[in-house]
N, C-alpha and C positions, 0 to 999 in steps of 0.2 A: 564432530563426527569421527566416528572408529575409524580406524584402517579398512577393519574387514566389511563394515558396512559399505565405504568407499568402493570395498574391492567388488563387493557382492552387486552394484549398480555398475558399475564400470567394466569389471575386468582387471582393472590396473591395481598390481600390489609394487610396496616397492623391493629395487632390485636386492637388496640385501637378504628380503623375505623368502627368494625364490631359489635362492643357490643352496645347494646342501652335496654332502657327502658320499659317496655311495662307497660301500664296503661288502667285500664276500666272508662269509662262514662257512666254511667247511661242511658240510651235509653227513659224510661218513670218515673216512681215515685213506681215503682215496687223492684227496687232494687233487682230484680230476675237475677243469672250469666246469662241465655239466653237471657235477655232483656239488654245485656251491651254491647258498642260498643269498641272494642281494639284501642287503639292509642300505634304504637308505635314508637319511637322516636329516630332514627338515627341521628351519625354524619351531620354536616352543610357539609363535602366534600362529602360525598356521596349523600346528599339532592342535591347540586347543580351541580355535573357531571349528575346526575337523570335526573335535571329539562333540563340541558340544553342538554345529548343526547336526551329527548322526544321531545325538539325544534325542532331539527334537523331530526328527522324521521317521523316530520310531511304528506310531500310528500308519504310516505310508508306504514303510516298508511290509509291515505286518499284512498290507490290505492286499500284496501280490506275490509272498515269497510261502511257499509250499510249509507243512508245518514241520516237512524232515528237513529242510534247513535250517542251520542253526547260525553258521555266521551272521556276526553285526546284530543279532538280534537281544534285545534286554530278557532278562529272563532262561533266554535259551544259551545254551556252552555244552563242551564238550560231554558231561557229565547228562546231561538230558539228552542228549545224542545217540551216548554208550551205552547207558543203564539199561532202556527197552530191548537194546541187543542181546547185552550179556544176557540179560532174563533169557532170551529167549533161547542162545545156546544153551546155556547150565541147564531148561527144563529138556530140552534134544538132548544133551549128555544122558542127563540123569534116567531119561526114558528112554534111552536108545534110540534115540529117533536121526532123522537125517541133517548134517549139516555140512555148510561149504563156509568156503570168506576166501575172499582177497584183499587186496591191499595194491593203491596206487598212490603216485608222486607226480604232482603236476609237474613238470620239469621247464625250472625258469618262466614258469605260468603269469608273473606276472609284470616280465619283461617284454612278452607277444601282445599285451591288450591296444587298442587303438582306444584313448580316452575320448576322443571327438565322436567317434561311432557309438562310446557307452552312454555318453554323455548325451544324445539324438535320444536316443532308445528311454532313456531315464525320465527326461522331460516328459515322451509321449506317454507314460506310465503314470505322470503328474509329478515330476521331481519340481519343486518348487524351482523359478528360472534363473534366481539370482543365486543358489547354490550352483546352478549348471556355469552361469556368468562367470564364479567366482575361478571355481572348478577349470574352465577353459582357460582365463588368467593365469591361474599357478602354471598347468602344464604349456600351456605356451612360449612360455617366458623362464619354465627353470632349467636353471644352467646347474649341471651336475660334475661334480670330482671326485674322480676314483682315489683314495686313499690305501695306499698298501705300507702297513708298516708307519713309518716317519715319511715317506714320499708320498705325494699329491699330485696329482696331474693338474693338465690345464683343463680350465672348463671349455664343457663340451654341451648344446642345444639336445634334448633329447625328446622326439617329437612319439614316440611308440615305449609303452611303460607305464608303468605305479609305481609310488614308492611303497614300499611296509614300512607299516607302523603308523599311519596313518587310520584313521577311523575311518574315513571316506572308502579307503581300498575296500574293505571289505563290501560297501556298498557296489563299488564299480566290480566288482568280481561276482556279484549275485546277480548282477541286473545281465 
């Protein structure tokens, strides 16, 4: 038997699978902590049971997420996002017609989610159980370290958060 099948009945991965890295990027030239984006950076077998249970739940996701969102979804990206916009500024330019926009930045958006609570929500929507299983395992259990430079902190339980880069986030950020 896999690991991740193990994991996906159980809960239980092992502890080596659940520590990972977490690192800031810079957002603008501010170098202000709220202007920094988290990357954190998980095992390659949990990256790729991720990528490929979110292959698989394509069908599932598609049966409840609106058709203007485009996160996690196969087919849809930024480019089927933008295109129907831009059309439809360029035809307002072109015709003088009216137009506005804004522009926002979740800020540190996916350091505030409570995965227990998305994770409730997901089931009741029909997330299949043993992704939620699996899901609850990893976040309960990873222990995260801040890397800055050559220096590493100690690990630290982190019970509120996603990691990026993960295929799954983008599902836990829709639901």
């Amino acid at each position: 038997m896999h690991v991740c099948d193990i994991a996906e009945e159980t809960g239980l991965w092992p502890a080596g699978l659940t520590q990972g890295f977490y690192a800031t990027i810079p957002k603008d030239e501010t170098f202000q902590v709220a202007r920094t984006r988290g990357i954190f950076v998980m095992a390659r077998i949990i990256r790729g049971w991720s990528r490929e249970r979110c292959s698989q739940l394509q069908d599932w996701l598609c049966s409840w997420i609106p058709d203007d969102m485009h996160g996690g979804i196969e087919a849809r990206s930024v480019a089927t996002a933008t295109i129907p916009l831009a059309t439809e500024l360029s035809m307002a330019i072109k015709d003088g017609g009216d137009y506005a926009g804004a522009s926002l930045d979740y800020v540190n958006c996916l350091d505030t989610i409570d995965v227990d609570d998305v994770i409730r929500i997901a089931e009741a929507w029909g997330l299949d159980p043993c992704i939620g299983v699996a899901l609850k395992g990893i976040y309960s259990r990873m222990k995260r370290f801040c890397r800055v430079g050559r220096a590493i902190s100690r690990g630290f339980l982190g019970r509120i958060g996603i990691w990026q880069g993960c295929s799954l986030s983008v599902l836990v950020i829709n639901v």
